[in-house]
C-alpha positions as CSV (number, residue, x, y, z in Angstrom):
1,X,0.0,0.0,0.0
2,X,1.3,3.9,-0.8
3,X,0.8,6.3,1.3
4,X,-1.3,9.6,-0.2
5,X,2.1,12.1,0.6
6,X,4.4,10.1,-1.7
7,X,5.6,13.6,-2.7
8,X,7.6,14.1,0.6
9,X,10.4,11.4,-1.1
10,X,10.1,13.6,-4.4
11,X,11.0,16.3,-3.1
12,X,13.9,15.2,-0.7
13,X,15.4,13.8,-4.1
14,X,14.6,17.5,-6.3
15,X,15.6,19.5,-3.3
16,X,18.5,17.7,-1.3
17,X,20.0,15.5,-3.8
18,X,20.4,18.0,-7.1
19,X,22.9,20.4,-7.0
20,X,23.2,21.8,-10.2
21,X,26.1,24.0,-11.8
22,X,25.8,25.7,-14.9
23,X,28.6,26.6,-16.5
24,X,28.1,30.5,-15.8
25,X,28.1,29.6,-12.2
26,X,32.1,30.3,-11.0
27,X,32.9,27.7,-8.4
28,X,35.5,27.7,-5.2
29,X,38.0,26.1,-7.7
30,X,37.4,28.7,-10.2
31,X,37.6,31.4,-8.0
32,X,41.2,30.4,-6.7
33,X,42.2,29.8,-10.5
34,X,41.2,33.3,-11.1
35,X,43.4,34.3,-7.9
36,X,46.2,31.9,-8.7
37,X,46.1,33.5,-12.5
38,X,46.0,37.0,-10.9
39,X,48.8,36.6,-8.7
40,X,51.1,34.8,-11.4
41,X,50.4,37.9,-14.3
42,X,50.4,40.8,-11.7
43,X,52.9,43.5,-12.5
44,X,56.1,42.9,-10.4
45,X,57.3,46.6,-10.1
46,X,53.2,47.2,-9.0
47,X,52.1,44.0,-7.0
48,X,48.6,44.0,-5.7
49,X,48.5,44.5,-1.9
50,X,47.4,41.6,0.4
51,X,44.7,43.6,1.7
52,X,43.4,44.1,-2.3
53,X,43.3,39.9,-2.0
54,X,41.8,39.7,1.3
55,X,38.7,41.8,0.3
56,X,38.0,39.5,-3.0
57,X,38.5,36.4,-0.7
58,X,35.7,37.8,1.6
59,X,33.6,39.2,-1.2
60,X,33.4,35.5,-2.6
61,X,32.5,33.9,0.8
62,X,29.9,36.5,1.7
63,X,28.5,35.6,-2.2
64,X,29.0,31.9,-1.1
65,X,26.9,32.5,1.9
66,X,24.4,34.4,0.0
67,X,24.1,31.3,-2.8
68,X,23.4,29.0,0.9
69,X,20.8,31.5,2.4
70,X,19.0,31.2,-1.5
71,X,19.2,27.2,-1.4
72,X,17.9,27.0,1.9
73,X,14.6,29.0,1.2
74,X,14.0,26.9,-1.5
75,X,13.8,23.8,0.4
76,X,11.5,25.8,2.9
77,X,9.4,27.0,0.1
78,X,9.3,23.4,-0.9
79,X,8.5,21.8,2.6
80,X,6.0,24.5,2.7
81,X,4.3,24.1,-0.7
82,X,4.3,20.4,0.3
83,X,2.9,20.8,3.9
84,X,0.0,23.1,2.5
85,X,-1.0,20.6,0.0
86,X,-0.7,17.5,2.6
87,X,-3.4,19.7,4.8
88,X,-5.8,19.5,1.7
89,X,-6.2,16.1,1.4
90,X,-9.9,14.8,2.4
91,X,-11.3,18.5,2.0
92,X,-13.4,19.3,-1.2
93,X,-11.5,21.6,-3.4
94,X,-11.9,23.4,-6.6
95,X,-9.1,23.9,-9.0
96,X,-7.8,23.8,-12.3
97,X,-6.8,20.6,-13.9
98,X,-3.3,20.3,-15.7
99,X,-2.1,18.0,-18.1
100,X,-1.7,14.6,-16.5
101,X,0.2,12.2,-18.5
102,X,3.5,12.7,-16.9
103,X,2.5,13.1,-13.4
104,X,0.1,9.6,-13.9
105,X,2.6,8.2,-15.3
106,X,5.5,8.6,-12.2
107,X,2.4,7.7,-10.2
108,X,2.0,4.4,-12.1
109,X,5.6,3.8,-11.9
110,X,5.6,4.1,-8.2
111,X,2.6,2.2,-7.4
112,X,3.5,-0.9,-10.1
113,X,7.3,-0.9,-9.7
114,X,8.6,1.5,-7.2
115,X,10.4,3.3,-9.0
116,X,9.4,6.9,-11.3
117,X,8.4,6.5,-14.5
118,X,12.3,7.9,-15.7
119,X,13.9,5.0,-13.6
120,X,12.0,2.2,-15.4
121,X,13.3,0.3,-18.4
122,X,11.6,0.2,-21.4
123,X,9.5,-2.7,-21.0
124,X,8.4,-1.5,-17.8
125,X,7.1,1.9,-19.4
126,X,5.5,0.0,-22.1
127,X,3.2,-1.3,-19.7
128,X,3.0,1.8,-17.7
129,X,1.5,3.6,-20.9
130,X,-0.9,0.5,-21.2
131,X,-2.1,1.3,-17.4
132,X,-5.5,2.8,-17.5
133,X,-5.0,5.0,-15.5
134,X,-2.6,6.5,-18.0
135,X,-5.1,5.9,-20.9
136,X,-7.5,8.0,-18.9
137,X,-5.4,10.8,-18.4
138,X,-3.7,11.3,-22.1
139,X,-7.7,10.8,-23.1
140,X,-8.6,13.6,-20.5
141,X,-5.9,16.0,-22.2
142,X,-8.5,18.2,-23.7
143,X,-9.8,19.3,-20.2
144,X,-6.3,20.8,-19.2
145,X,-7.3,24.4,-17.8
146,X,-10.9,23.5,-16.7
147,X,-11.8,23.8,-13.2
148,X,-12.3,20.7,-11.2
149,X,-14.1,20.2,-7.9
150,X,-13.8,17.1,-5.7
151,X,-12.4,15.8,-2.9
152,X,-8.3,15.9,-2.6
153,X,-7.4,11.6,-2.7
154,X,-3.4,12.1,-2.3
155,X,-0.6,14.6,-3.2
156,X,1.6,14.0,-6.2
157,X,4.3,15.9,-7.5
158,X,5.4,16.6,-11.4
159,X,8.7,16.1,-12.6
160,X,10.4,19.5,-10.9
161,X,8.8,18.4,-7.2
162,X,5.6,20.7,-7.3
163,X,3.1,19.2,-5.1
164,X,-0.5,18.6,-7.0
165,X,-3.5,17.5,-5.4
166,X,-5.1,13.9,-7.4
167,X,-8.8,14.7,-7.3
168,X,-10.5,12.0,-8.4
169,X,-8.3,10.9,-11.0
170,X,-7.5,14.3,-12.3
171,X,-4.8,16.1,-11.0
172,X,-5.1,19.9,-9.8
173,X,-2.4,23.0,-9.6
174,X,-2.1,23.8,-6.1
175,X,-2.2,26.8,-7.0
176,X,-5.4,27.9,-9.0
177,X,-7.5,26.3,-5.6
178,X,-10.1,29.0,-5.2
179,X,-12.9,27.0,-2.8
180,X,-11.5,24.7,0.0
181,X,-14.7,23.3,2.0
């Protein structure tokens, strides 16, 4: 049996386990390359003080603490976002539906294998896509955008870790809830 807030797992996995670097983001190695290089082509009749060196050193930890202050209030937004949507399960909401293939189909993937739908192999998301329950939602496409009222069955979460509420077989954007009862 699954429980209904199988999103907590998703979003210790998009939120804890990711850390992404783009190749714009400068690092802690490419930082001290930059110094290293710095040091090596400075004029030597006009060297750069130690103080000059000392400031850049603590202008990149106070941006390196900055970058750990954003992170963490992601995750809270996250735990939030997920804790606000875990509260709506049994009430009657009303919402708009989104499209539901991808979310259905991770949902599928959990319940038959336990494991999302980008973790199975092939086979496995052969049958997936055969699942009803996938049929139903790439058939219930058109309805993307209309509003939906029902009573909240479990949180899911889409591929990013955004909690949606699984009303009835449809899913609904947390955020477009305009009744709770």
């Amino acid at each position: 049996m699954t429980s209904p807030i199988d999103a907590v797992t998703a979003l210790q996995n998009t939120t804890a386990g990711k850390k992404t670097s783009s190749s714009a983001d400068l690092g802690q190695v490419d930082f001290m390359k930059l110094i290293i290089a710095q040091m090596r082509n400075q004029n030597p009749l006009e060297p750069q003080k130690d103080s000059d060196f000392m400031a850049q050193m603590a202008q990149f930890e106070a941006l390196n603490q900055m970058k750990t202050v954003a992170d963490s209030m992601k995750v809270l937004q996250g735990v939030q976002e997920l804790n606000s949507a875990a509260s709506m399960i049994g009430k009657t909401i009303t919402g708009q539906q989104v499209d539901a293939i991808a979310v259905t189909r991770d949902l599928v993937g959990r319940d038959l294998y336990g494991r999302p739908f980008a973790k199975l192999t092939s086979l496995e998301r052969a049958e997936v896509n055969k699942d009803d329950r996938v049929v139903a939602a790439a058939a219930d496409l058109p309805n993307a955008g209309n509003e939906v009222s029902g009573r909240v069955d479990r949180v899911v979460t889409d591929e990013k870790g955004i909690p949606m509420l699984l009303v009835g077989g449809k899913v609904v954007d947390l955020f477009t809830i305009s009744e709770v009862q």
